[in-house]
C-alpha positions in Angstrom: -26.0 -18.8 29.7 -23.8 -21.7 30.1 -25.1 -23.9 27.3 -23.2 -21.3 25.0 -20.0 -22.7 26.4 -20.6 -26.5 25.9 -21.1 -25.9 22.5 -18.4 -23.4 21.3 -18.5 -24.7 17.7 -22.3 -24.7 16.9 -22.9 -21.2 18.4 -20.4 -19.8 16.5 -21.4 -21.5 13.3 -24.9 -20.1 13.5 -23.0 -16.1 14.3 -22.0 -15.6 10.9 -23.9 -12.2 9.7 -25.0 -13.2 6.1 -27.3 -11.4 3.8 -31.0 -12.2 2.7 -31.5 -13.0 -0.9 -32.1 -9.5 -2.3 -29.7 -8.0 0.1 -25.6 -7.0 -0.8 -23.4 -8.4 1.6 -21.5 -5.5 2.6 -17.8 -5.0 4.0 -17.2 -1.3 5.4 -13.5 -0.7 5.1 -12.7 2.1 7.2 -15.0 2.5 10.3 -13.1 5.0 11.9 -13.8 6.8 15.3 -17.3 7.0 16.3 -19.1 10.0 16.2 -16.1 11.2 14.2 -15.7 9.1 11.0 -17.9 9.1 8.2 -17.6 5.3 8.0 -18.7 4.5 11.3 -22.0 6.8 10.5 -22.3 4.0 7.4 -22.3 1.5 9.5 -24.9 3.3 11.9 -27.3 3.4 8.9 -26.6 -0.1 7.3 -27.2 -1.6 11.1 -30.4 -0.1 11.5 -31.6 -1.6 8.4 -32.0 2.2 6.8 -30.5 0.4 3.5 -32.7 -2.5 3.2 -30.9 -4.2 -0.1 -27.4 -3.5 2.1 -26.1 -6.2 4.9 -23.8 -4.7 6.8 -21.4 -8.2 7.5 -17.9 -7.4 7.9 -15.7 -4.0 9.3 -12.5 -3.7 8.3 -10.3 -0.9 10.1 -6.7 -1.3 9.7 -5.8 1.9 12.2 -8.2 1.0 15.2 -7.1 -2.5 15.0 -3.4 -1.8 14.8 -1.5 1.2 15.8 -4.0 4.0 16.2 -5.8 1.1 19.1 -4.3 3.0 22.0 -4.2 6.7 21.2 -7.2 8.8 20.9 -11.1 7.2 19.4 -8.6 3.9 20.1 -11.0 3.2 23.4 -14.6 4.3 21.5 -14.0 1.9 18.5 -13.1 -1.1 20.7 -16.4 -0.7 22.6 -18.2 -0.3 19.2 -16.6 -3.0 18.3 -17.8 -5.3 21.3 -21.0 -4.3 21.2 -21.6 -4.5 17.8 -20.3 -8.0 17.0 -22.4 -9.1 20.0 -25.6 -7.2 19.1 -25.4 -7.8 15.3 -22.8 -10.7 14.7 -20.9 -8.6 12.2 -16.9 -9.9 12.0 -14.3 -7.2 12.7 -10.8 -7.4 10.4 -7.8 -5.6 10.2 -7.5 -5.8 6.8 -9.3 -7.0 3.6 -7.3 -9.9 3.2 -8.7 -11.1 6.4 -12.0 -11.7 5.0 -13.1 -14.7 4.5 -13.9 -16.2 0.8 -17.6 -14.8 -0.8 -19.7 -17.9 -0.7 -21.0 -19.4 -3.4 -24.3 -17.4 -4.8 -23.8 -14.1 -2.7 -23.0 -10.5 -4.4 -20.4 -8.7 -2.4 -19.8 -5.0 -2.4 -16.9 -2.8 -0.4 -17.9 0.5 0.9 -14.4 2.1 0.8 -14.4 5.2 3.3 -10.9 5.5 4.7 -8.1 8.3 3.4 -8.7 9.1 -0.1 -4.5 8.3 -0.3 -5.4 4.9 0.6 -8.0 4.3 -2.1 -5.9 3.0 -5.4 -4.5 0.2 -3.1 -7.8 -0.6 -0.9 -9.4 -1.1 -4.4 -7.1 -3.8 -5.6 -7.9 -5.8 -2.2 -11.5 -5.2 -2.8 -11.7 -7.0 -6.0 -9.5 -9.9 -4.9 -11.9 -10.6 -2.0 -14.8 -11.1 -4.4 -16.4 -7.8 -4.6 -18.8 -7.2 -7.4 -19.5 -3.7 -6.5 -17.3 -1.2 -5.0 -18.5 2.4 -3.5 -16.0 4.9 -3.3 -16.3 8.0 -1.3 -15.4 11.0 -3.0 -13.1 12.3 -4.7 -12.1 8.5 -5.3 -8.4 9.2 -5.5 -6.0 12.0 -5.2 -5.6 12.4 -8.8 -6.6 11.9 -12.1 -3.8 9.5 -13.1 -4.7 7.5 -10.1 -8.3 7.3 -10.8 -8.1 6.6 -14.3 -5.8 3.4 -13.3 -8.9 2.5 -10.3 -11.2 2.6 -13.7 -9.3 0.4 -16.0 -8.2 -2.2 -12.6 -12.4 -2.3 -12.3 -13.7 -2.6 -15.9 -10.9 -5.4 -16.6 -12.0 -7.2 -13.3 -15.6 -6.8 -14.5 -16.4 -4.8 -11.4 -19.0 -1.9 -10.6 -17.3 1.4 -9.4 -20.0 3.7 -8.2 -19.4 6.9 -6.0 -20.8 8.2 -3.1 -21.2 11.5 -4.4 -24.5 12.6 -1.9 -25.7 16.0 -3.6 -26.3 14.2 -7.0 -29.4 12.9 -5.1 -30.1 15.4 -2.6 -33.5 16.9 -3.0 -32.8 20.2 -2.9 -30.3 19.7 -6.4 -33.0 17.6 -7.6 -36.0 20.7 -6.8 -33.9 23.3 -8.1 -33.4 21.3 -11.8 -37.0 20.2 -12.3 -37.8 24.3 -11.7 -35.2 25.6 -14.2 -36.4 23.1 -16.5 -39.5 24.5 -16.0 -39.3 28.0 -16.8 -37.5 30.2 -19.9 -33.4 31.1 -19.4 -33.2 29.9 -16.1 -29.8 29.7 -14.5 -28.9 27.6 -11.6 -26.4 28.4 -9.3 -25.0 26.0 -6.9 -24.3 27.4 -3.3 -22.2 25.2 -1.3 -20.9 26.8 3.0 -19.0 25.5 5.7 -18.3 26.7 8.8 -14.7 28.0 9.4 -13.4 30.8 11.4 -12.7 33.1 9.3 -9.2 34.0 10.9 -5.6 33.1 9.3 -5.7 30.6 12.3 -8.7 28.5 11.3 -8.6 28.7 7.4 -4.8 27.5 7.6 -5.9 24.6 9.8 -8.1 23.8 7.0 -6.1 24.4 4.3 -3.3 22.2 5.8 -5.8 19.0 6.8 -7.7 19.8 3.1 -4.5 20.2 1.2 -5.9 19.2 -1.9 -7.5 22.3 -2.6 -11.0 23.5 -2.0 -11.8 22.6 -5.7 -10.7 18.9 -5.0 -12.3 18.8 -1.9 -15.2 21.2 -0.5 -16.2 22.4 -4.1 -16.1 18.6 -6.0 -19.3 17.7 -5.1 -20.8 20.3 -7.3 -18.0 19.9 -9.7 -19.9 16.4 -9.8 -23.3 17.8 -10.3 -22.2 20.1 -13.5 -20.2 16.9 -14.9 -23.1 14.6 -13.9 -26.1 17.4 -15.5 -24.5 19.9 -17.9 -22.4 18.4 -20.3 -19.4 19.8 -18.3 -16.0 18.5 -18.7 -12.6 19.8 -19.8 -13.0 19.1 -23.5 -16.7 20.9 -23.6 -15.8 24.2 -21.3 -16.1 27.5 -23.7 -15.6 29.8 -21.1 -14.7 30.3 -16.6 -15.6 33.6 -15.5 -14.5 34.1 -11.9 -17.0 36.7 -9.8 -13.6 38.8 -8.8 -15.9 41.2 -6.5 -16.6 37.4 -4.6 -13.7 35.5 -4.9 -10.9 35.4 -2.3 -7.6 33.1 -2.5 -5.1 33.3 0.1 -1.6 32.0 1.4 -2.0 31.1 5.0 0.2 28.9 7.4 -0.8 26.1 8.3 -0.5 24.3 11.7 2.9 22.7 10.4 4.4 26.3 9.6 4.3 25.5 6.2 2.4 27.6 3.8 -0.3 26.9 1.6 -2.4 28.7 -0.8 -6.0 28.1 -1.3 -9.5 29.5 -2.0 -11.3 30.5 1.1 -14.1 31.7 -1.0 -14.9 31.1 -4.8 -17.9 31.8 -7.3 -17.6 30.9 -11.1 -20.0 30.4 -13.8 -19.2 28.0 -16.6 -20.1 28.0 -19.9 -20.2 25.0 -22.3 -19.8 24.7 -26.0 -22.8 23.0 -26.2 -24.8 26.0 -24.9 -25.3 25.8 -21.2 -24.4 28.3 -18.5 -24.3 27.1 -14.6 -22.6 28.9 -11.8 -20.9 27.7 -8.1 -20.1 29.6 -5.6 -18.6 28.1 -2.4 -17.5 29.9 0.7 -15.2 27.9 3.8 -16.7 30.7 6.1 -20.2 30.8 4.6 -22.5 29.3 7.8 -24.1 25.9 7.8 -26.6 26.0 4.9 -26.1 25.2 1.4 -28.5 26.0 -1.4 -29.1 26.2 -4.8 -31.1 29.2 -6.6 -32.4 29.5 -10.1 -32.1 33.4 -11.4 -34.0 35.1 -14.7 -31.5 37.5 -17.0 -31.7 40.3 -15.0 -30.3 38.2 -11.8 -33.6 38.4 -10.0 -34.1 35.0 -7.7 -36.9 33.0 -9.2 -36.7 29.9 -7.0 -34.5 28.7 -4.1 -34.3 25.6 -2.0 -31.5 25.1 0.8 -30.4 22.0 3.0 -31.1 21.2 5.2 -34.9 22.3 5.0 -37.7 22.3 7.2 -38.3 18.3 6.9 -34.4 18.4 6.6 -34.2 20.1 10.5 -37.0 18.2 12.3 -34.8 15.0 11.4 -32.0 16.5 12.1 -33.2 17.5 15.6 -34.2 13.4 16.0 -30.8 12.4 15.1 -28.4 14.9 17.1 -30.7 13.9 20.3 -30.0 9.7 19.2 -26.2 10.6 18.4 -24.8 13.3 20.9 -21.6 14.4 19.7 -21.8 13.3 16.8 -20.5 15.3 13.3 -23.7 17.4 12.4 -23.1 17.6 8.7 -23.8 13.5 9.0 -27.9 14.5 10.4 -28.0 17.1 7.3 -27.3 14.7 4.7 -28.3 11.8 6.5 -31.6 11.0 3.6 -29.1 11.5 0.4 -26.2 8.9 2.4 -28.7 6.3 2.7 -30.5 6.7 -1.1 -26.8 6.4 -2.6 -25.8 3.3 -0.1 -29.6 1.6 -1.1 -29.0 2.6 -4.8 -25.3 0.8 -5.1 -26.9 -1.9 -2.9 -29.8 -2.6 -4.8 -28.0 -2.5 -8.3 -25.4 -5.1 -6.4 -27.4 -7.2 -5.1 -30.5 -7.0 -7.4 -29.2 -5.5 -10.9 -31.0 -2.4 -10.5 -30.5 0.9 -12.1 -28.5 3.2 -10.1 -30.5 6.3 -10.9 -28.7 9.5 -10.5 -25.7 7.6 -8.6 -22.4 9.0 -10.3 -20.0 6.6 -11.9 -16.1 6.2 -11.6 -16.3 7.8 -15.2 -18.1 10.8 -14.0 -15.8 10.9 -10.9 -12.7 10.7 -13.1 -14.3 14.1 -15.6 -14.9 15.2 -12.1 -11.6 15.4 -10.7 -10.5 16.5 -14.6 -12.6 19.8 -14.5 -11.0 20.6 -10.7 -7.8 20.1 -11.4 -8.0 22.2 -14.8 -10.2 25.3 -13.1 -7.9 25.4 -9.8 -4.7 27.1 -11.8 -7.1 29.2 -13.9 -9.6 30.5 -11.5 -6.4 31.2 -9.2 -4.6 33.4 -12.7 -7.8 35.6 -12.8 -7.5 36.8 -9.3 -4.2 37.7 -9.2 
């Protein structure tokens, strides 16, 4: 092992992590803790080459790296740190500007996945360091102002803003349409559970750390699918009906002491004014699978598929054994993470069609019809 010290300049020449010819060169901002941080479960993926059009060559994590580098996770990064610039070359930076200049010829994409608070301003540093492609985790921004302002920064820069809304490719979304397309007067209903307490305790914890509202947070993802697949937005709703016999919205306290109201449980069906009908229903204290069904006029279940499924659980199984500890809603969704990172990726570095992915503009409608239904669906349970 000593030639590697004669030669300090030539070894780390050849260390640089760069990307094949059809692959993205990729900068994860936001790793956060492992085991822990949806980021860090990115970077899990894009390492062992589950993306193939993605190379994973630079981490940035501004809270690991600085102030957060001795409290808790503060030990865990730095040793997945280590190891993984040793084991894969890839160059850890505190912050975006740190990055070196793109090189001539190579297609650059930033997979944002930090606080959704810190998204408007991570953005703008994305597109000065030479990214052609940006992925956004959802909801993109905290508001619709804010995310309408990310749109405009990335169509005047001439960049791609694509988000990493997972259930617009999950399989069992995808099962559930091609069936109701299939049969007469079908209506879909989109089931989305979590698994909270359900105690004042618990629920306030959750409405405190999710304080932008289950609609904006829990709920958006099938906000996304109705804006994405039926014509929903705020300009084309005819009608919200609540299911009142369903529904629950309460004020709890939070950790802090301070109060917040929320749903803990909501189902609504939607009507548009171009004729379609679709229904969510989403429950904080519902258990760990989430479905979708497709009813007849009388309410009688024709079809149902729920995730994670039998093919879903076996890999699931696989994963929680590789990744002790780790979050389990990662293992669940762990097919529909790497089709959206391969799908931005791939139209990055290769110009291909994003099928299904969701766009800024959808995300933008998306955030639109939450922040619109929240007040109303709240009035008719009063």
């Amino acid at each position: 092992g000593n030639e590697r010290h004669t030669q300090p300049n030539e070894e780390k020449r050849k260390m640089v992590c760069t990307p094949g010819e059809k692959q993205a060169e990729v900068i994860l901002v936001g790793c956060g803790c492992p085991l822990r941080g949806m980021g860090w479960y990115h970077a899990v993926q894009m390492l062992g080459n589950e993306c193939p059009s993605a190379k994973l060559c630079y981490i940035v994590e501004p809270w690991f790296m600085g102030g957060g580098a001795e409290g808790p996770g503060g030990k865990e990064f730095a040793e997945f740190q280590k190891q993984t610039e040793a084991e894969y070359d890839v160059v850890f930076c505190k912050s975006l500007g740190d990055v070196p200049k793109v090189a001539d010829g190579v297609k650059r994409m930033a997979l944002i996945s930090g606080r959704t608070a810190d998204n408007p301003r991570l953005m703008g540093e994305a597109i000065a360091a030479g990214c052609s492609t940006i992925y956004l985790e959802k909801p993109g921004a905290p508001t619709v102002g804010e995310l309408e302002a990310m749109k405009a920064q990335g169509a005047e820069a001439g960049v791609e803003v694509l988000m990493g809304y997972n259930k617009n490719v999950c399989k069992y979304v995808t099962n559930v349409r091609n069936f109701a397309a299939s049969v007469d007067d079908g209506h879909v209903t989109f089931v989305s559970n979590n698994t909270y307490e359900n105690n004042a305790e618990s629920l306030g914890e959750c409405f405190e750390r999710n304080c932008e509202g289950m609609l904006k947070n829990m709920a958006i993802h099938e906000l996304a699918l109705l804006v994405s697949f039926y014509d929903v937005s705020v300009d084309n709703i005819d009608s919200v009906e609540a299911d009142k016999e369903f529904s629950s919205c309460q004020t709890l306290a939070g950790p802090s002491g301070k109060e917040w109201t929320d749903f803990d449980k909501i189902k609504f069906t939607i009507k548009t004014k171009t004729g379609k009908a679709v229904s969510v229903q989403a429950d904080r204290c519902g258990g760990d699978t989430s479905y979708a069904t497709v009813t007849d006029t009388d309410g009688k279940e024709l079809f149902r598929h729920s995730m994670p499924d039998e093919e879903d659980k076996a890999n699931v199984d696989v994963l929680a054994a590789k990744y002790p500890g780790a979050m389990p809603y990662f293992f669940s969704q762990d097919p529909d993470y790497i089709t959206v990172k391969e799908r931005v990726a791939g139209n990055c570095a290769n110009g291909t069609e994003p099928t299904g992915i969701a766009t800024i503009d959808i995300a933008c409608e998306t955030l639109r019809v939450a922040e619109y239904l929240t007040p109303l669906l709240q009035k008719q349970l009063e």
